[in-house]
C-alpha positions as CSV (number, residue, x, y, z in Angstrom):
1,X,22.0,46.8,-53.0
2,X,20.3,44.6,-50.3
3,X,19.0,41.7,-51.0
4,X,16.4,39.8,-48.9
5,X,16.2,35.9,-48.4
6,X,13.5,36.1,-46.5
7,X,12.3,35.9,-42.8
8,X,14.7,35.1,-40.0
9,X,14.7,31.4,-39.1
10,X,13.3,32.3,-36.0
11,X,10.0,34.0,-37.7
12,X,9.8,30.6,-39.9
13,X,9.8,28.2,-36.7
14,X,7.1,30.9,-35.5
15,X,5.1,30.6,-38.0
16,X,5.2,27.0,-38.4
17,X,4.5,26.3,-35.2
18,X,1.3,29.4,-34.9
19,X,0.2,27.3,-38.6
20,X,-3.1,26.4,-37.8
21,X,-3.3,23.7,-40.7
22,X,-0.9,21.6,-39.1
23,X,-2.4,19.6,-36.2
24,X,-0.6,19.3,-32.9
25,X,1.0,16.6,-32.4
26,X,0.1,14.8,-28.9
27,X,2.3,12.5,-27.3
28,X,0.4,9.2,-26.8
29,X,1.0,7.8,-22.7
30,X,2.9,4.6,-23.3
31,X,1.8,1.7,-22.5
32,X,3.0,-0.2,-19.3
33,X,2.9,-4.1,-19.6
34,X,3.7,-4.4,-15.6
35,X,1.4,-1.8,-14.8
36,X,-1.5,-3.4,-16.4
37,X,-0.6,-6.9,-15.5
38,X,-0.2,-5.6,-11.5
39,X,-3.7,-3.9,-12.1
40,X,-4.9,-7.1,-13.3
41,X,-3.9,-9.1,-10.4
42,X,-5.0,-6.8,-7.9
43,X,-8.1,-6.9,-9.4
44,X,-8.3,-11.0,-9.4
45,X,-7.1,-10.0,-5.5
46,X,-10.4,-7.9,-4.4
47,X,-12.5,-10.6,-6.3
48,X,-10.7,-13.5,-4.3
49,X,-11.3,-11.3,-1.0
50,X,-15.1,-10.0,-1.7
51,X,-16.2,-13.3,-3.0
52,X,-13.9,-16.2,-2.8
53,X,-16.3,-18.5,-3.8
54,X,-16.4,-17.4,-6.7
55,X,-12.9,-18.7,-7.6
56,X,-12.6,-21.3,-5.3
57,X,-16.0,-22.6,-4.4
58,X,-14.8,-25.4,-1.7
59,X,-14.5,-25.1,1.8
60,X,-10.8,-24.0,3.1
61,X,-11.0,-26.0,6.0
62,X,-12.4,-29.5,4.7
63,X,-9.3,-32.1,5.4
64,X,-9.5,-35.5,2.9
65,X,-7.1,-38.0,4.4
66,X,-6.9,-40.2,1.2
67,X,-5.4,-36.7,-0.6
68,X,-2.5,-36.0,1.8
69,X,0.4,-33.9,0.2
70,X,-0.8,-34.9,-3.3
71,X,1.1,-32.6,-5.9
72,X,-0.7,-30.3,-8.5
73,X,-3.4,-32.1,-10.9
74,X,-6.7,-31.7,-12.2
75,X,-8.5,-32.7,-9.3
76,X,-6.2,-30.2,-7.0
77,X,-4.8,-27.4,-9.3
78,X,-2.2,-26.4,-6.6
79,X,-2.2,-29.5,-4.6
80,X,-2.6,-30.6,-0.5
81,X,-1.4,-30.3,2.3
82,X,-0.4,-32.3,5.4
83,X,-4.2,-32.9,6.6
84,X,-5.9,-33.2,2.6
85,X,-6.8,-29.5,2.5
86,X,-6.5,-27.9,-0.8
87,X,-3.9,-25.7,-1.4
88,X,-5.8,-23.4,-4.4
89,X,-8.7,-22.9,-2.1
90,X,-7.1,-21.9,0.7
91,X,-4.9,-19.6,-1.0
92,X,-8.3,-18.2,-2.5
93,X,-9.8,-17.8,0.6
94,X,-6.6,-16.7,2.2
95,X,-6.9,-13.3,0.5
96,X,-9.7,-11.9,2.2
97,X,-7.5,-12.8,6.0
98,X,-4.5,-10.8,4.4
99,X,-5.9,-8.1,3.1
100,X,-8.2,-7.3,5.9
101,X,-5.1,-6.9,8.4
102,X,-3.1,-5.0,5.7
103,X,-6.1,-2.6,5.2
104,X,-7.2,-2.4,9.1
105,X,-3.6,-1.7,9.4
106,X,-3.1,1.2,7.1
107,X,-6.3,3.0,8.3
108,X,-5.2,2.9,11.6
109,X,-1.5,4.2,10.4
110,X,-2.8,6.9,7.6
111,X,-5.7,7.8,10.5
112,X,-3.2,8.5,13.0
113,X,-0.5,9.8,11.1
114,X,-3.0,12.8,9.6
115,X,-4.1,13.4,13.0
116,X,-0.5,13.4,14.3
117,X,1.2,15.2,11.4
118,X,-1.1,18.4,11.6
119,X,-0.6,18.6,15.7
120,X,2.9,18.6,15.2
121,X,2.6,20.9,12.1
122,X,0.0,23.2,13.5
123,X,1.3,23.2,17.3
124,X,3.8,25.8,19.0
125,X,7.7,25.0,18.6
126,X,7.8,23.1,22.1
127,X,5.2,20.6,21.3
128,X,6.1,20.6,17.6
129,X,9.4,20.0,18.8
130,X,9.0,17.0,21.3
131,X,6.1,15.3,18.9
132,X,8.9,15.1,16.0
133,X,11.4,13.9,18.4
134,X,9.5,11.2,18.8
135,X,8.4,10.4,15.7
136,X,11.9,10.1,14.8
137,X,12.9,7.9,17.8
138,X,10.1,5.8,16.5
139,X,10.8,5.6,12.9
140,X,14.6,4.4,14.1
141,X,13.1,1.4,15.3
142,X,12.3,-1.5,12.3
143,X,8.8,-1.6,11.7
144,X,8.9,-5.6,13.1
145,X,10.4,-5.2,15.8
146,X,7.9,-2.0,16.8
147,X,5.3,-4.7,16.0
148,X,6.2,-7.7,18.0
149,X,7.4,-5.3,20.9
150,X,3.2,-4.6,20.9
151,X,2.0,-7.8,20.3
152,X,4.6,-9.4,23.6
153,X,2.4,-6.5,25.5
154,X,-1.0,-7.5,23.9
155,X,-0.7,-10.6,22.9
156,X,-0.9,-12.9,20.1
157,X,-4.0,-12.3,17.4
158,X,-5.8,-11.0,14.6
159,X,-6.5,-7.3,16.8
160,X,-3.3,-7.5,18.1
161,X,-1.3,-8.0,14.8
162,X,-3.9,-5.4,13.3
163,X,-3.1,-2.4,15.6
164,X,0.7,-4.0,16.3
165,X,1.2,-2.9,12.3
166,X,-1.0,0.1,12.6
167,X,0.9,1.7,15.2
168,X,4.6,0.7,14.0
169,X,4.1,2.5,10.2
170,X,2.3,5.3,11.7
171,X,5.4,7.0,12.2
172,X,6.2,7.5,8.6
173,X,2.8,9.1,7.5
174,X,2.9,11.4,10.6
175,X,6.7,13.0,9.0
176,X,4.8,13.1,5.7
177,X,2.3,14.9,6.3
178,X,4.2,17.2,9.5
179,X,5.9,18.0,6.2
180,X,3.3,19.4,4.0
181,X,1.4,21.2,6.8
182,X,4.8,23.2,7.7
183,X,4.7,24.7,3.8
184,X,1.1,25.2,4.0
185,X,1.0,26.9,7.3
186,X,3.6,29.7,5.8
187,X,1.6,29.7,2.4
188,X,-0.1,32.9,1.2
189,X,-3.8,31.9,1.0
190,X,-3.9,30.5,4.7
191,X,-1.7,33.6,6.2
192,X,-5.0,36.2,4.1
193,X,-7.7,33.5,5.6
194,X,-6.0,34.5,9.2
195,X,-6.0,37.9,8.1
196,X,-9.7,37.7,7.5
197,X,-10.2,36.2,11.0
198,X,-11.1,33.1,10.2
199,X,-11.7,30.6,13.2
200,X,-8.8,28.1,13.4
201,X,-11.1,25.1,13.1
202,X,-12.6,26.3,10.0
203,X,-8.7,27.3,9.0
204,X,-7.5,23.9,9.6
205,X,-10.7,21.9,7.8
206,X,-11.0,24.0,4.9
207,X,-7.8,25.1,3.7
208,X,-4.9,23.0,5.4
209,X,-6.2,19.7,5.1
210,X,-7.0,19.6,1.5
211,X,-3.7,20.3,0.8
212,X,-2.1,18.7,3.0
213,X,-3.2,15.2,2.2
214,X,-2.6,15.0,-1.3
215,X,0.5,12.6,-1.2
216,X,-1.5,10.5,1.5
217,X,-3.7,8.2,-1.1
218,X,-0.6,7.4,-2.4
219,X,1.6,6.3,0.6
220,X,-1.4,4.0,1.7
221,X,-1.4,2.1,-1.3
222,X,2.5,1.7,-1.2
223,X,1.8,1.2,2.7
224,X,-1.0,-1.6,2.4
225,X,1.9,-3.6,0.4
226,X,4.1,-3.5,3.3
227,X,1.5,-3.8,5.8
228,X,0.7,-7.1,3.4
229,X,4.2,-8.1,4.4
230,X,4.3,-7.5,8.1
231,X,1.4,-9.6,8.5
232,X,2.7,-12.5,6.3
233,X,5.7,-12.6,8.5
234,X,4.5,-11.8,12.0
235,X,1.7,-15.1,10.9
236,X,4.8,-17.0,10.1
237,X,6.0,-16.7,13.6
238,X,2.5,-17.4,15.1
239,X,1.7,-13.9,16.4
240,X,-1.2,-13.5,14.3
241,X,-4.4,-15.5,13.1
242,X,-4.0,-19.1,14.4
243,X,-4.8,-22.6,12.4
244,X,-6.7,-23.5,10.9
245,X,-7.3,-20.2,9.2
246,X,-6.1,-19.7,5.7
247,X,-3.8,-17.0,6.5
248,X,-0.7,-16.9,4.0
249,X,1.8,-16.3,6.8
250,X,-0.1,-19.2,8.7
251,X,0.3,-21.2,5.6
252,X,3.5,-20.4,5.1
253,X,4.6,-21.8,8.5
254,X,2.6,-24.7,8.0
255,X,4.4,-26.0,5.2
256,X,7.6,-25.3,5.9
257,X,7.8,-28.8,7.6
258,X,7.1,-30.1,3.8
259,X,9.1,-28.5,1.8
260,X,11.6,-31.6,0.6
261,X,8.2,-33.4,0.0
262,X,5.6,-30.7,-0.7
263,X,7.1,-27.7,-2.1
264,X,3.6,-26.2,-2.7
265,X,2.2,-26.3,0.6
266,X,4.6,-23.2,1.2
267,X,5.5,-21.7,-2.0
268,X,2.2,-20.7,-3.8
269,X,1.2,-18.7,-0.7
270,X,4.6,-16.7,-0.5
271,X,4.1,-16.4,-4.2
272,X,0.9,-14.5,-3.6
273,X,2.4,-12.5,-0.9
274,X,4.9,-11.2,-3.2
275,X,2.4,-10.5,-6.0
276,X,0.5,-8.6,-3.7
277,X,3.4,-6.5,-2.7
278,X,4.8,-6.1,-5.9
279,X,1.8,-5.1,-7.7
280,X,0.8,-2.8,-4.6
281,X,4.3,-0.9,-5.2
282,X,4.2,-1.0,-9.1
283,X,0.8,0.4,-8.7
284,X,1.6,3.1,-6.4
285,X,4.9,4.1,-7.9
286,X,2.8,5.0,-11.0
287,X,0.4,7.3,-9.0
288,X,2.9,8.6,-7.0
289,X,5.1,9.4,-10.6
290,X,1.6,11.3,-12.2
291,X,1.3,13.0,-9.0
292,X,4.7,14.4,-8.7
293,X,4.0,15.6,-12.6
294,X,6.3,13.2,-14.2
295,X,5.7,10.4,-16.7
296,X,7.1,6.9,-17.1
């Protein structure tokens, strides 16, 4: 005598997963308290740089000799500086400087890079071969020193420091993107498209790029961060803009003359140089996780 008990646990998790009464459950995104507080500041960043007088309606370079190095208060929400200039408005105003070099900087790097990365991918084995060597030789340098080796040749300024950081983190987007456009090139879709005869122009525009600069959005905003950073600290030395702009590496070396008498004069513009690079890399940390197809 057999006796059944009934389907075969397998069959019952079947059918209660294929029951069509019984809503699927979704799993909500969590929710990031840095990654919204880093969006938020970025945000209050491209305000300060597209209209700065809309935070800080004075001018940056007004000097009030009765307010030398007076500390934080109501009249000065982050204080003077050694000539009466106010601290908040110049770190306001200061944005638009920094982020101008960091993004003239990582157009020029992302620019070149493509254009260098595809070359190298897309050329024989000699040129590939001597293009990636020096890459490499260049990416063994550190990105300063690549910087200031161009800016001894060019000289001291706003171009110079642009280009100096432009052409010293090249190097890294050109491997990047050599990378993807070696998988590509050996990929099935492009090998039929050469099959079909297609010119290599038309192979290269419409069915290597595309998908070769996916990951590129991404390294530019983790780029612009550092790029944020090279400025700041090539300023600090005096290679780029020169006083009296409001430049936070300018500021920065400015105040460091102060700092047993005016701590603020130097420390709330390095504090919004680190914002700005951490929220940059928080920011594209997160992209660069959803690209890759993972979640955090």
């Amino acid at each position: 005598m057999t006796v059944t008990l009934g389907p075969p646990l397998t069959d019952v998790a079947a059918l209660t997963l294929a029951d069509p009464a019984r809503p699927a459950v979704r799993r909500r995104p969590r929710l990031r308290p840095g990654l919204l507080v880093a969006g938020a500041y970025l945000l209050l960043l491209v305000v300060a740089a597209a209209g700065p007088a809309v935070l800080a309606p004075g001018d940056p370079l007004a000097a009030d000799p009765l307010a030398v190095l007076s500390p934080p208060s109501a009249a000065h929400w982050l204080g003077t500086d050694h000539l009466g200039r106010d601290v908040w408005t110049r770190v306001v105003h200061g944005a638009g400087h920094s982020l101008t070099i960091g993004v003239a900087a990582t157009v020029i790097a992302v620019t070149g890079g493509v254009l260098l990365g595809l070359l190298a991918g897309l050329a024989h084995r000699v040129a590939d071969e001597a293009l990636s060597r020096t890459l490499d030789a260049l990416s063994a340098f550190p990105m300063l020193l690549l910087a200031l080796l161009f800016i001894a040749i060019a000289g001291p300024g706003t171009v110079s420091l642009i280009v100096a950081i432009g052409i010293a983190t090249l190097p890294h987007h050109a491997r990047v993107v050599r990378g993807q456009t070696l998988v590509v090139r050996r990929s099935g879709y492009v090998e039929q498209a050469v099959t079909f005869g297609q010119s290599r122009p038309r192979l290269v525009l419409r069915h290597v790029l595309p998908n070769v600069v996916g990951p590129v959005p991404v390294l530019a905003v983790i780029g612009l961060g550092e790029a944020v950073l090279a400025a700041a600290g090539l300023s600090f030395l005096g290679m780029g803009p020169q006083p009296p702009s409001p430049e936070w590496g300018a500021m920065l070396s400015e105040g460091r003359n102060y700092l047993q008498v005016a701590w603020w004069i130097s420390i709330l513009p390095g504090l919004a140089v680190t914002a700005t690079v951490v929220s940059l890399t928080v920011v594209g940390r997160h992209w660069q996780a959803r690209f890759d197809g993972r979640r955090r």
